[in-house]
C-alpha positions as CSV (number, residue, x, y, z in Angstrom):
1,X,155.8,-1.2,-18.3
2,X,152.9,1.5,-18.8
3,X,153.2,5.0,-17.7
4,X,151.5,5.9,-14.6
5,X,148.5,8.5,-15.7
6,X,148.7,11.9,-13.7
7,X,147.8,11.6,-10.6
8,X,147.7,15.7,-10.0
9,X,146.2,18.3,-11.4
10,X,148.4,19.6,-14.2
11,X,150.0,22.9,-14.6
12,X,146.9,25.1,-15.1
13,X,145.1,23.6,-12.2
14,X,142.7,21.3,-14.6
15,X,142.3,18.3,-12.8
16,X,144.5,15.3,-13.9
17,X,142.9,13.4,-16.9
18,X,140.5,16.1,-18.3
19,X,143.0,17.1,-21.0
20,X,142.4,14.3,-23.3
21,X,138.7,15.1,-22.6
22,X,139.2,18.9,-23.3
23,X,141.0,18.1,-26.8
24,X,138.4,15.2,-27.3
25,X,135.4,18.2,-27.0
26,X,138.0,21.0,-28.8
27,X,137.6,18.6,-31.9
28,X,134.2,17.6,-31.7
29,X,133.2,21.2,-31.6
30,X,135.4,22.1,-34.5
31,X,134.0,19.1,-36.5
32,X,130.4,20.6,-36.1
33,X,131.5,24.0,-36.7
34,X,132.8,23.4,-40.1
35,X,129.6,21.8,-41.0
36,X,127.5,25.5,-40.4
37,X,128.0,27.8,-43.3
38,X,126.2,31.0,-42.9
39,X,123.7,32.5,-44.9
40,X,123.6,36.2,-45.9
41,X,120.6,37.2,-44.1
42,X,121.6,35.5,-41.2
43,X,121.7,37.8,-39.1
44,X,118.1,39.5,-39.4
45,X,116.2,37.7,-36.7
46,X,119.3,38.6,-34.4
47,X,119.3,42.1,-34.9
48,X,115.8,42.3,-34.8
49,X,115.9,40.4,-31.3
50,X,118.3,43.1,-30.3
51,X,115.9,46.1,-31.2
52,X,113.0,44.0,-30.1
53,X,114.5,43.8,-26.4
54,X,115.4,47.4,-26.3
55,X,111.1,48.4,-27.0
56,X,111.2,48.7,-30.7
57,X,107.6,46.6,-31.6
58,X,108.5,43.3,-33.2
59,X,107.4,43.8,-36.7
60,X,109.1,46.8,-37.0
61,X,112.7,45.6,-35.8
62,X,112.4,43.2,-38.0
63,X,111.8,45.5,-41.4
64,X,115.0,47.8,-39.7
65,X,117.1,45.1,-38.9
66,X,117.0,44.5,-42.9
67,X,118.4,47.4,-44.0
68,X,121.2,47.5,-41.0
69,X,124.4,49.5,-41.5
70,X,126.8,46.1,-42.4
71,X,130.7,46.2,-41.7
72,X,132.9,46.7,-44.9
């Protein structure tokens, strides 16, 4: 005989079957994740974005973004 599948949602209120689903995306996602690997200047264009959003003209975000103050 084969076990009923849940017919309730579970004990964090995620509806009955969406765990296999949400471990089925968890490795998926982990799977493409290992596949980046991050380059050293990486974060440039980001930063630049940043200072480019708060008025700094484009070109020169970028050139400050360059010489940022990076995390030891």
């Amino acid at each position: 005989m084969t076990p009923e599948p849940e017919s309730g949602p579970g004990p964090d209120s995620t509806p009955a079957g969406w765990h296999g689903f949400a471990e089925c995306l968890r490795r998926a996602l982990h799977a493409a994740a290992d596949q980046v690997e991050p380059q050293p200047d990486g974060l440039i264009p980001i930063r630049a974005r940043i200072l480019a959003a708060a008025g700094v003209p484009w070109n020169q975000a970028f050139a400050v973004s360059q010489y940022w103050i990076h995390d030891a």
